[in-house]
N, C-alpha and C positions, 0 to 999 in steps of 0.2 A: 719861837725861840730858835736860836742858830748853834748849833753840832759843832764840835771842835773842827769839823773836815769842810766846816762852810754851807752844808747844807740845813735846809729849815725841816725842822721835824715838823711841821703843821701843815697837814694834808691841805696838799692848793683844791682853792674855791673853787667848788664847783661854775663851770662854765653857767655866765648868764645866760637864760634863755632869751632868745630871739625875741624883742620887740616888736608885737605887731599894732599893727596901724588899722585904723579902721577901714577898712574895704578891701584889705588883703589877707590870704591864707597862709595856714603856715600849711609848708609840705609834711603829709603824715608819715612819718616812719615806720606803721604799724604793717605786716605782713599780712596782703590782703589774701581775705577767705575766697576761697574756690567756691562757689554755690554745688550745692548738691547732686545735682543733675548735671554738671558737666566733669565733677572729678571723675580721674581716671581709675577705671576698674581693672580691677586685679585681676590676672589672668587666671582664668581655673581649667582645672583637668576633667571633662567629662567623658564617664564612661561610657565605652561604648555598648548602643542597645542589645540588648540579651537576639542572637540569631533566633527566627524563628522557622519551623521546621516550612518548608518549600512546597506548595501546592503541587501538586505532579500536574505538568500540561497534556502529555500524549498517556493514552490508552498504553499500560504494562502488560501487551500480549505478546506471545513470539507463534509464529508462522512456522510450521515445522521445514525444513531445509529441501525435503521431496515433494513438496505442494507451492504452485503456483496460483499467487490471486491476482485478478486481473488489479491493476491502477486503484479503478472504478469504485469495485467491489472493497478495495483496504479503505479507500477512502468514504464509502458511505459509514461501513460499520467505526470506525475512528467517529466519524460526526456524530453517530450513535451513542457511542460510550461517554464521549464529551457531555452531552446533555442530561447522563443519569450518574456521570462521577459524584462521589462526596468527596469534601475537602480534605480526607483521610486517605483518598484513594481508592476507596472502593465504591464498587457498583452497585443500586439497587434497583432492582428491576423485580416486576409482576409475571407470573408464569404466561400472562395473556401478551405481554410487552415480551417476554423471549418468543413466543410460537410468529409475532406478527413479521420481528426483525427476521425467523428463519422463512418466511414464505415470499418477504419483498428480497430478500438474498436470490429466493432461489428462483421466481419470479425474472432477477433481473439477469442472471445466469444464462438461465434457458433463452433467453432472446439474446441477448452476446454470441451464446451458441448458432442459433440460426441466421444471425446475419453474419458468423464464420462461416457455417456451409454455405448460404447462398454467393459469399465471396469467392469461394473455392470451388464452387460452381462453374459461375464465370471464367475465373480465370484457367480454369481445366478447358473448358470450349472455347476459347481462345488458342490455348497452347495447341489443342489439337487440329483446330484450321491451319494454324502454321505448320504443324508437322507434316498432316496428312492432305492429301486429294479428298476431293469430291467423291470420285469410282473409289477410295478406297474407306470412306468414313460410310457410307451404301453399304459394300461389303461387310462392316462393323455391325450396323443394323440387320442385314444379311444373315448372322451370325445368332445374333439375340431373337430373332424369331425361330431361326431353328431350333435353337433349346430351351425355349417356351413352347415351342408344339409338344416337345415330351411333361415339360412341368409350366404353367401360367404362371407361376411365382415369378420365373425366373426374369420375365421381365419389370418386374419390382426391383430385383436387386439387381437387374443391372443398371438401372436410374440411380441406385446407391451409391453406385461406383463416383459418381457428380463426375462423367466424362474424364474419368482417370486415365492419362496418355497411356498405361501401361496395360491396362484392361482393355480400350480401347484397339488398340494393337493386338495384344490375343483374338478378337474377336475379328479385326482385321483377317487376320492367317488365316480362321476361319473358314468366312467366309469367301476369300477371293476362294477357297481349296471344294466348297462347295461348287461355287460358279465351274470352275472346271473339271468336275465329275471326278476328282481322286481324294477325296474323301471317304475313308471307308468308314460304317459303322458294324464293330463286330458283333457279329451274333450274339442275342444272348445266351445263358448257359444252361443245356437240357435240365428240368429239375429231377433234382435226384432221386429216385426210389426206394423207400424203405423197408427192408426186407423185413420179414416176416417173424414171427418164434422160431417158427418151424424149421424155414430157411438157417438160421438162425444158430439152432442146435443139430438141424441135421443135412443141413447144406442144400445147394439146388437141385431138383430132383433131375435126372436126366431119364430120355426114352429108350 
C-alpha cells in the first residue's frame, strides 16, 4: 500500500539469498572461533615471592683492632666455621671439635713463628757482613766468650740476639777494648760486716 508522501509502507523483501550451484560454496559470514589454546590471555599481576631470610656466607666474628692474625690463620678458622654453620647462623660444635681447631691453630702458629726467626736470622747475618769486617765481627765473638767465662748462659742468649746489628756492635766495642788492654773490670765490692748487738748498743770498743 502507498502513503500519501509516495512511500510504500510494506517492509521491502527480504534480499534473496544467493543461489547456489552445485560444486560451489557459499562464503560464511559466521565469526570464526579462536581455538582454545591459541586465544590470547589476559594479562595477570603476580605477586611477588614473600623474601626469604638470607643464609649468612662468612663467619660473624670480629678480630679485636689490637691483634693481628696472619692471612693463613683467618683463613683456615673461616673454612672452619663454614663447615659447622647452620642455616640460622650459628655454630655447632663438640668440645672435642673446639680443643682440636685450638691445637691445629696453635700448631700452625708456632711454625709461622720459627720460620719468622729463622728469616730474621738470615737476614741479620747478612746485614752484619755488610756492616761489619771480618777483625771486627772476631772481635764480637771476642766479646761473647768473655762474658760467658763469668756466666755459660750468656752464650745462649747471645745466639738469641739472631745476629742483631745492634747487639752485634756492642759486643764489637767490646771486644776490640779487650784486644787492647783498656778494658777495666772493676773490682768487686768488699762484703760488708755485720756488726754485732753489742757493737750495736754499745759501739766499737776501742784499746
Amino acid at each position: 500500500m502507498d502513503t500519501t508522501d509516495g512511500t510504500s509502507s510494506t517492509p521491502p523483501a527480504a534480499e534473496a539469498a544467493p543461489v547456489v550451484s552445485s560444486g560451489e560454496t557459499t562464503p560464511s559470514t559466521t565469526t570464526p572461533t579462536i581455538p582454545a589454546e591459541t586465544a590470547p590471555v589476559a594479562a595477570t599481576t603476580t605477586e611477588p615471592a614473600a623474601t626469604q631470610e638470607a643464609t649468612p656466607t662468612e663467619p660473624t666474628f670480629t678480630v679485636p683492632d689490637d691483634l693481628k692474625i696472619s692471612p693463613e690463620a683467618q683463613a683456615e678458622f673461616t673454612a672452619f666455621l663454614k663447615g659447622k654453620m647452620q642455616a640460622d647462623g650459628k655454630v655447632l660444635l663438640t668440645s672435642q671439635e673446639v680443643l682440636d681447631q685450638y691445637v691445629a691453630q696453635a700448631r700452625a702458629a708456632n711454625a709461622r713463628w720459627q720460620k719468622q726467626i729463622q728469616e730474621t736470622d738470615k737476614a741479620n747475618e747478612v746485614a752484619c757482613k755488610e756492616r761489619f769486617t771480618a777483625p771486627q765481627l772476631a772481635a764480637a765473638e771476642t766479646a761473647v766468650g768473655f762474658f760467658a767465662s763469668f756466666d755459660p748462659a750468656f752464650r745462649d742468649f747471645a745466639k738469641r740476639q739472631l745476629n742483631d746489628p745492634v747487639f752485634v756492635n756492642a759486643m764489637r766495642n767490646v771486644g776490640e777494648r779487650l784486644s787492647e788492654d783498656t778494658f777495666e773490670i772493676g773490682a768487686p765490692p768488699s762484703p760488708v760486716r755485720k756488726k754485732s748487738a753489742a757493737e750495736i748498743m754499745y759501739g766499737k770498743k776501742t784499746n
